[in-house]
LOPA-855936 format. One record per residue: z negated, x, y of N, C-alpha, C in turn; residue in three letters; residue number from 1. Coordinates in Angstrom, 2 decimals. Layout:
N
      n_zz      n_xx      n_yy     ca_zz     ca_xx     ca_yy      c_zz      c_xx      c_yy   code   pos
         Z         X         Y         Z         X         Y         Z         X         Y    ALA   NUM
...
// end
This chain:
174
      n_zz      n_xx      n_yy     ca_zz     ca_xx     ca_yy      c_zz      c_xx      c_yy   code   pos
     27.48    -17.70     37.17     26.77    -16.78     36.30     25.25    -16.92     36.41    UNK     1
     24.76    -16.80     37.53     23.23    -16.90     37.66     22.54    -18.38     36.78    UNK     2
     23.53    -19.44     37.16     23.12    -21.00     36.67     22.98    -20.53     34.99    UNK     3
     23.90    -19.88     34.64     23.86    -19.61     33.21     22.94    -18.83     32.43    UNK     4
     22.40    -17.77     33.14     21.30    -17.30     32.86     19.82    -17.65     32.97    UNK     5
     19.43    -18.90     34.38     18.69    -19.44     33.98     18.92    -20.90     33.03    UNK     6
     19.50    -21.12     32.76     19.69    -21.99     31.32     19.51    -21.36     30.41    UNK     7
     19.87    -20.36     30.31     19.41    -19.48     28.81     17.81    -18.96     28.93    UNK     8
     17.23    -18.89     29.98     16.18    -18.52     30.30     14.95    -19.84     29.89    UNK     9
     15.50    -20.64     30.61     14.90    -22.48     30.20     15.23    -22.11     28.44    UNK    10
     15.80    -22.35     27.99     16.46    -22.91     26.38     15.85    -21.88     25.87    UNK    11
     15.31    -20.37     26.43     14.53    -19.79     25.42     13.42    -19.85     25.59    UNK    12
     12.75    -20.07     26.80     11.36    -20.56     26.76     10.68    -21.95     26.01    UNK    13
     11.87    -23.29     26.02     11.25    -24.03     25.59     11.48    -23.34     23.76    UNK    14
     12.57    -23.43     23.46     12.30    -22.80     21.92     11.34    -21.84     21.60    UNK    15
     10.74    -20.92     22.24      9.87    -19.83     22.07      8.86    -20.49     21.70    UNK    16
      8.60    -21.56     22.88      6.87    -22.36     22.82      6.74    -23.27     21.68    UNK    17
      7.72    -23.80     20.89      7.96    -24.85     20.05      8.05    -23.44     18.96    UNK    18
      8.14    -22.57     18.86      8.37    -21.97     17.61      6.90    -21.31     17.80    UNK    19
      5.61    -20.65     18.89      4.20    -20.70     18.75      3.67    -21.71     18.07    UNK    20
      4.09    -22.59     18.88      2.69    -24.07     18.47      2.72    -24.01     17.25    UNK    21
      3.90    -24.26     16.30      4.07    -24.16     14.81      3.42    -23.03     14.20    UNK    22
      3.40    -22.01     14.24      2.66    -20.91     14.29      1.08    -20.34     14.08    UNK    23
      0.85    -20.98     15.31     -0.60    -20.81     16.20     -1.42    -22.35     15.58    UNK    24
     -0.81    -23.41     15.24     -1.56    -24.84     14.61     -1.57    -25.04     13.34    UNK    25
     -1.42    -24.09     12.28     -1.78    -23.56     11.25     -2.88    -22.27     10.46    UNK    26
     -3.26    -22.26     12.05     -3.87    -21.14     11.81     -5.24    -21.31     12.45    UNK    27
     -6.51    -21.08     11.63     -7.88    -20.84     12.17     -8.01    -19.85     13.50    UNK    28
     -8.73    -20.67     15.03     -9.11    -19.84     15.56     -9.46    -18.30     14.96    UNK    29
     -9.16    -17.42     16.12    -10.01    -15.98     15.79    -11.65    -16.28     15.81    UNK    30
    -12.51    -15.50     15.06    -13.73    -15.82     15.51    -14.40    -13.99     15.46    UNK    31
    -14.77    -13.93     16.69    -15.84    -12.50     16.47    -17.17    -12.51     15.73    UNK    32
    -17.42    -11.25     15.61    -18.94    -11.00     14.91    -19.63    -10.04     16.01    UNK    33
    -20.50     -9.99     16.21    -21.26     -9.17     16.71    -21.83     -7.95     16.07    UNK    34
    -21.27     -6.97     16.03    -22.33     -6.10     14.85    -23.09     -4.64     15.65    UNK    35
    -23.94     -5.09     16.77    -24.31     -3.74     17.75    -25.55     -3.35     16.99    UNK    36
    -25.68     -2.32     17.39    -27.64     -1.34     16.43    -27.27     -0.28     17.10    UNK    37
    -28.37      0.25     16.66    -29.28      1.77     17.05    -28.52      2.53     16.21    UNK    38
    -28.15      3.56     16.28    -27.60      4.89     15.75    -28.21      6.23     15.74    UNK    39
    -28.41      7.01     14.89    -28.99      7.84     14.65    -28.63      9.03     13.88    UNK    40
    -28.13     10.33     14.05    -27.27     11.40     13.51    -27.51     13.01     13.52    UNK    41
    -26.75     13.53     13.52    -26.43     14.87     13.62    -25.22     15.42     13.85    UNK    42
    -24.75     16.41     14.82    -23.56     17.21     15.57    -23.29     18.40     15.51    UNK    43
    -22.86     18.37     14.70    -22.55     19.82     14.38    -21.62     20.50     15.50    UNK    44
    -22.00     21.99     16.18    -20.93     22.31     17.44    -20.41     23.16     16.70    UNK    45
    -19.34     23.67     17.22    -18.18     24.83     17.09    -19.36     26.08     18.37    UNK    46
    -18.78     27.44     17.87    -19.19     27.94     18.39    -18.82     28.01     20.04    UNK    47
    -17.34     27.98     20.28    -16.70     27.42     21.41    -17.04     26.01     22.02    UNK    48
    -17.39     25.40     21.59    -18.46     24.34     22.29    -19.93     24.63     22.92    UNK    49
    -20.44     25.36     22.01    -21.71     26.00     22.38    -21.17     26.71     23.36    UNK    50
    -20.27     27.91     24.03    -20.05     28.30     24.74    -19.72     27.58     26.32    UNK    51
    -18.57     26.52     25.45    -18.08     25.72     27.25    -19.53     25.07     28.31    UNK    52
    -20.08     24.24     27.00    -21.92     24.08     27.37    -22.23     25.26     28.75    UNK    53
    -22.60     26.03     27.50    -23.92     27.22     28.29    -22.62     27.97     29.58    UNK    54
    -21.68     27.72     29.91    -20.77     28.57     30.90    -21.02     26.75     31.74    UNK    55
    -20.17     26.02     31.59    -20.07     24.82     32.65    -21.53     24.10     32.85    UNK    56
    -22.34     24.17     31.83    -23.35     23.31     32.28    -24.89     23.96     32.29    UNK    57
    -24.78     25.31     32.03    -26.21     26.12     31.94    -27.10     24.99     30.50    UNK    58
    -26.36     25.09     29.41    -26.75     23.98     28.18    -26.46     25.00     27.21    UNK    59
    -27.78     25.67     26.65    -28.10     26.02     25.61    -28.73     25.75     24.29    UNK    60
    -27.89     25.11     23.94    -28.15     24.24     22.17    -27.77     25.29     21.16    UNK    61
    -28.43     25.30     19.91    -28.20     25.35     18.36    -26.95     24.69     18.09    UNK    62
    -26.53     25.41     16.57    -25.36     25.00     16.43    -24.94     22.78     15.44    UNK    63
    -26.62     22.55     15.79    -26.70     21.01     15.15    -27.52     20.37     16.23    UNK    64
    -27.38     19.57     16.66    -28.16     18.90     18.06    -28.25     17.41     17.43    UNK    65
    -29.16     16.62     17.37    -29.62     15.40     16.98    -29.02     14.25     18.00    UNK    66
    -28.72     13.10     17.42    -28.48     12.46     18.28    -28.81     10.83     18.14    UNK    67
    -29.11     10.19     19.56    -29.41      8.97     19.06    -29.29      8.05     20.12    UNK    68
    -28.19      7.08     19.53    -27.86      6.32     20.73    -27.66      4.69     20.29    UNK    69
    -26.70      3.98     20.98    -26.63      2.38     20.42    -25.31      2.27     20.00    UNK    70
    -24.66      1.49     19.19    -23.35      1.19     19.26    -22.79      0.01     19.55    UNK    71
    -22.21     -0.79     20.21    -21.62     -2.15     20.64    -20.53     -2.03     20.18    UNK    72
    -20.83     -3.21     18.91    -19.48     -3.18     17.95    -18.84     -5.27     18.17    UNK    73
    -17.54     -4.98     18.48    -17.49     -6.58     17.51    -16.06     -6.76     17.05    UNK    74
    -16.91     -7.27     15.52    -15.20     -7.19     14.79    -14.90     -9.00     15.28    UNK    75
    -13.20     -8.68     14.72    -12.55     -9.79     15.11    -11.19     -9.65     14.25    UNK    76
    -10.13    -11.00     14.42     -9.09    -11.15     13.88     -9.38    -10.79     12.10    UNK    77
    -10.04    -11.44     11.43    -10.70    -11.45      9.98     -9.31    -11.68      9.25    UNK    78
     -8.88    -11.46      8.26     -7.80    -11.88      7.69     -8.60    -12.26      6.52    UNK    79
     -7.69    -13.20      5.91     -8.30    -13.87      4.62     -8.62    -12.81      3.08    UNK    80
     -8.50    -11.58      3.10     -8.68    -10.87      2.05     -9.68    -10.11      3.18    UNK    81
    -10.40    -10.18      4.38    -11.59     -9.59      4.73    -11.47     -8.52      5.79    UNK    82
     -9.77     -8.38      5.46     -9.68     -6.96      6.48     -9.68     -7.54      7.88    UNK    83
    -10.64     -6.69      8.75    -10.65     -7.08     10.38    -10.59     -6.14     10.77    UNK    84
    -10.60     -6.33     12.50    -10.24     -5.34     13.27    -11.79     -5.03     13.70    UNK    85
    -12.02     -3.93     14.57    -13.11     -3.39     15.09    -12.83     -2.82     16.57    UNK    86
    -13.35     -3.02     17.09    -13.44     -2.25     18.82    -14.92     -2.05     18.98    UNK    87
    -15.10     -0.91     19.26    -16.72     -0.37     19.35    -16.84      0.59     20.75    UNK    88
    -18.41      0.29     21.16    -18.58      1.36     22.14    -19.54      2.08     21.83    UNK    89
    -19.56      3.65     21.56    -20.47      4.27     21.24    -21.28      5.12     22.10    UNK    90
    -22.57      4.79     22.53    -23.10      5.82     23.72    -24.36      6.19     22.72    UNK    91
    -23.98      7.68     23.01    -25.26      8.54     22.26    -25.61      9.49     23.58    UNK    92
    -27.22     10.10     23.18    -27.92     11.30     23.96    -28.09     12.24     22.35    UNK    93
    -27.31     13.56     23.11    -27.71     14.33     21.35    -28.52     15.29     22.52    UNK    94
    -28.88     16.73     21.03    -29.80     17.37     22.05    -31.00     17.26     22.39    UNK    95
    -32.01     16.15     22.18    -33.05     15.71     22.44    -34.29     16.34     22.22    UNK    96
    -33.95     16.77     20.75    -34.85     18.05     19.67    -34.68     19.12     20.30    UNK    97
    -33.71     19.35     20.95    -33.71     20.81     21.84    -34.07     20.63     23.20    UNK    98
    -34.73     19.94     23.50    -35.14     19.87     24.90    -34.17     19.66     26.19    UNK    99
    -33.31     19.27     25.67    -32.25     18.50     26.72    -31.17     17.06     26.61    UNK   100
    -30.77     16.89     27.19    -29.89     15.82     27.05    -28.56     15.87     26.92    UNK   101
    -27.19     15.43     26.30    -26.19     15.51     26.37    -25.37     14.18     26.02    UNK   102
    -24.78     13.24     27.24    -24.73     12.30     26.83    -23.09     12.33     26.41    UNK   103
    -22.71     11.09     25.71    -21.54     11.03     24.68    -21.41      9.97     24.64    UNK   104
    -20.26      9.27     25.21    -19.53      7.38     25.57    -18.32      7.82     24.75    UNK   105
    -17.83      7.39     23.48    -17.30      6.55     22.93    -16.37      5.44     22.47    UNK   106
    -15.21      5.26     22.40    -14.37      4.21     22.70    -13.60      4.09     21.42    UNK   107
    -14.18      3.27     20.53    -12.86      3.02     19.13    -12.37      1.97     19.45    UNK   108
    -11.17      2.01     18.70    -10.18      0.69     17.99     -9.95      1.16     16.65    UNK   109
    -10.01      0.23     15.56     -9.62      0.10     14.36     -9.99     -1.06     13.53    UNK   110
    -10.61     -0.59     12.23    -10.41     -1.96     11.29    -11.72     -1.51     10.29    UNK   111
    -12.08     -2.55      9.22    -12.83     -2.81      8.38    -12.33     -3.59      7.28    UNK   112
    -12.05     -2.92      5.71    -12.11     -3.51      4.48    -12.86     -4.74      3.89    UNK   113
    -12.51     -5.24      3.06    -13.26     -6.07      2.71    -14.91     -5.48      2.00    UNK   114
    -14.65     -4.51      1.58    -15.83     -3.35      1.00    -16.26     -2.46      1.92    UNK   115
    -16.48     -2.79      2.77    -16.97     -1.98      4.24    -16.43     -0.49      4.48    UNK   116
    -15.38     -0.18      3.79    -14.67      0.98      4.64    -13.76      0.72      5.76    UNK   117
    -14.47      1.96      6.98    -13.80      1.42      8.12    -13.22      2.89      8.49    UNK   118
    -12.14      2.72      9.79    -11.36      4.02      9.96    -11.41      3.36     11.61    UNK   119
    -11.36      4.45     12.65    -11.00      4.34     14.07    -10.85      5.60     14.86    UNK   120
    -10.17      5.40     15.78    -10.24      6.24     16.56    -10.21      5.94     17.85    UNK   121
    -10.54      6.92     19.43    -10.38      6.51     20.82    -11.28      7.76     21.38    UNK   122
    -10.95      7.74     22.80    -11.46      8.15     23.47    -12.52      8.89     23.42    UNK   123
    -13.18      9.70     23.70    -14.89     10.78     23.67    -14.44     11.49     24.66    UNK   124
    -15.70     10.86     25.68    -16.33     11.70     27.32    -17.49     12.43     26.75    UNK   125
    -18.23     13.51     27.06    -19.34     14.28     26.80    -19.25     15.25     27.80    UNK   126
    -20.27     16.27     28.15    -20.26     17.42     29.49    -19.29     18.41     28.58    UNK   127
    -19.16     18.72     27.46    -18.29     18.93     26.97    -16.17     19.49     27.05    UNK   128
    -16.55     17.94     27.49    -14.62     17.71     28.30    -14.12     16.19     27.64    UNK   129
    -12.88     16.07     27.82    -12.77     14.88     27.36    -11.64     15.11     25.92    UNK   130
    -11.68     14.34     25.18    -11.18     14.44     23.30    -11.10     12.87     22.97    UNK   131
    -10.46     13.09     22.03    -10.28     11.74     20.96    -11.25     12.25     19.64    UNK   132
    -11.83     11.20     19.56    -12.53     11.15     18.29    -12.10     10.32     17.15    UNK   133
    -11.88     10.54     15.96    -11.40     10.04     15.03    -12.44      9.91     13.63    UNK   134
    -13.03      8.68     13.33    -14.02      8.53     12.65    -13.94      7.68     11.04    UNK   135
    -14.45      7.90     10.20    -14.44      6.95      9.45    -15.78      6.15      8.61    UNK   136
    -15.65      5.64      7.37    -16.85      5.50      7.04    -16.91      4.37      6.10    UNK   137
    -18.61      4.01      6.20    -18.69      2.86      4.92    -19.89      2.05      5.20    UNK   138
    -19.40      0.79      5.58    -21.05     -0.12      5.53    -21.55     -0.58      4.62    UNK   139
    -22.46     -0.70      4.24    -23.58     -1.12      2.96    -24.32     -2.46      3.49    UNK   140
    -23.90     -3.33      3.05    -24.70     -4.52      3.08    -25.68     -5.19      1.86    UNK   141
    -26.87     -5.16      2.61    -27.89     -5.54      1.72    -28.55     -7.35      2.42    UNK   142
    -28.08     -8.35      1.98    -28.66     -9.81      2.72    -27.69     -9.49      3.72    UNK   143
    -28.13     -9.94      4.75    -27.92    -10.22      6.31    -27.95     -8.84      7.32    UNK   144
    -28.26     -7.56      6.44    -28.34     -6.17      7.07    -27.24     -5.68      6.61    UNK   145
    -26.96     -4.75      7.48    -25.65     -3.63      7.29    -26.06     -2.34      7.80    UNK   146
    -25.86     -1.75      7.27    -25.95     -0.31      7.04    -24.92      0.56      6.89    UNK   147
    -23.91      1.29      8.47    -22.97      1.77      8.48    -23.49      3.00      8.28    UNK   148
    -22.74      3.95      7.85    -22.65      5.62      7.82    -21.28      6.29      7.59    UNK   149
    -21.12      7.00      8.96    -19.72      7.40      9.58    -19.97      8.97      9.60    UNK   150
    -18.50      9.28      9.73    -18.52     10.46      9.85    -17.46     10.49     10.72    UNK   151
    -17.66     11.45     12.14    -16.89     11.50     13.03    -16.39     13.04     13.24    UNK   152
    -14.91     13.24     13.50    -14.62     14.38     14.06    -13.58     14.35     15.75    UNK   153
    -14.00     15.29     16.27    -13.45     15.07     17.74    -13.23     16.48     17.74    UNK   154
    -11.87     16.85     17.29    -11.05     18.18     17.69    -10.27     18.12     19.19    UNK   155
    -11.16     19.07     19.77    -10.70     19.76     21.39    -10.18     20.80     21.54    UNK   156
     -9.58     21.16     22.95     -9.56     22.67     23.43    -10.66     23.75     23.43    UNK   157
    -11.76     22.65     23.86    -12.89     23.35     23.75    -14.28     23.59     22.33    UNK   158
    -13.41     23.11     21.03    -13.85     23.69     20.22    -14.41     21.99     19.39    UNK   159
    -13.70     22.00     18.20    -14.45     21.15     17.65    -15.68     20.09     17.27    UNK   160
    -15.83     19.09     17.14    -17.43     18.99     17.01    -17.17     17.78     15.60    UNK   161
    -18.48     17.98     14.99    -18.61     16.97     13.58    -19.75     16.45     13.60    UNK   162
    -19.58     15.02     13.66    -21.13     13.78     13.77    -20.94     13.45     12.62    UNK   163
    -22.53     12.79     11.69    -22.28     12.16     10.71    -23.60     11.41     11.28    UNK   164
    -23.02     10.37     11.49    -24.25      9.15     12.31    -24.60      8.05     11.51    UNK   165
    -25.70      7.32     10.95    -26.26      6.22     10.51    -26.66      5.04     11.57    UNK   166
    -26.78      4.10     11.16    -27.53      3.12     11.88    -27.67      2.02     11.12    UNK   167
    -28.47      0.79     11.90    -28.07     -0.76     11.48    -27.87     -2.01     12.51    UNK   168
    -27.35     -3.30     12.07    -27.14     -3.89     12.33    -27.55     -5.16     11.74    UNK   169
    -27.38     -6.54     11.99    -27.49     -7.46     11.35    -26.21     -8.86     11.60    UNK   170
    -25.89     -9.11     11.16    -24.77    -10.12     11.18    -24.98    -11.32     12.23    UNK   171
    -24.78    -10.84     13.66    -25.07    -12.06     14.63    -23.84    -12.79     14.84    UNK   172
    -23.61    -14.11     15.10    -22.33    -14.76     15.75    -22.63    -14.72     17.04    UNK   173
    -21.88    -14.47     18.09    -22.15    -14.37     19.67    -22.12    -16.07     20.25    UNK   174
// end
């Protein structure tokens, strides 16, 4: 019995690899893009956000706190009608206009249209607590510039919050 199972084990590995290569040698490498910039927005809090703040962190903000941070984006896996994937890291400081700091790391996975609508979601750390943020949006390309504008929502325990962030970028190959 054992002899028989690694024979079936052999006979499906070599068929497996012979049914990739065919596969994988028709097909254009993946190639990434680089698309990181400066970001620049507004945050709207829940009033229960404003609260968890000023109780856990002695952080007394307005109910819109400015924010401005970088984003490290790079799309990849392009399909031939344009749609790609996206993985981004977003670190913002909002708060700034109010005389403090509140920092906000970021973590998408998703995708991009051939017409620059994009959708993602992941992860959001802030003093806050920790949430998923779920974002969407639209890049505007003018030449060799892009011009995303998203709108993010990150529903918590501790009370909602709504970004609508701008920035740019320019089309680098890494």
């Amino acid at each position: 019995m054992p002899k028989t199972i690694a024979v079936l084990v052999v006979l499906f590995g070599l068929l497996s690899s012979e049914a990739r290569a065919q596969v994988t040698s028709s097909q254009p490498p993946a190639q990434t893009v680089n698309l990181s910039g400066p970001r620049a927005g507004v945050t709207f809090l829940s009033d229960t956000t404003r609260a968890k703040l000023l109780e856990d962190h002695q952080i007394d903000v307005g109910f819109a706190i400015s924010q401005f941070g970088w984003q490290m984006e790079k799309r990849f896996l392009s399909s031939p009608s344009g749609f790609t994937g996206v993985n981004e890291f977003v670190f913002l400081l909002g708060g700034i206009d109010q005389g403090t700091v509140l920092p906000s790391v970021n973590w998408l996975v998703g995708a991009r249209t051939a017409s620059g609508i994009e959708f993602a979601a992941g992860p959001n750390i802030t003093p806050a607590g920790l949430a998923v943020v779920i974002a969407g949006g639209v890049t505007f390309q003018t030449g060799n510039l892009n011009i995303p504008v998203n709108l993010a929502v990150v529903p918590s325990k501790n009370g909602a919050r709504i970004s609508m962030l701008f920035g740019f970028n320019g089309r680098n190959r890494p």
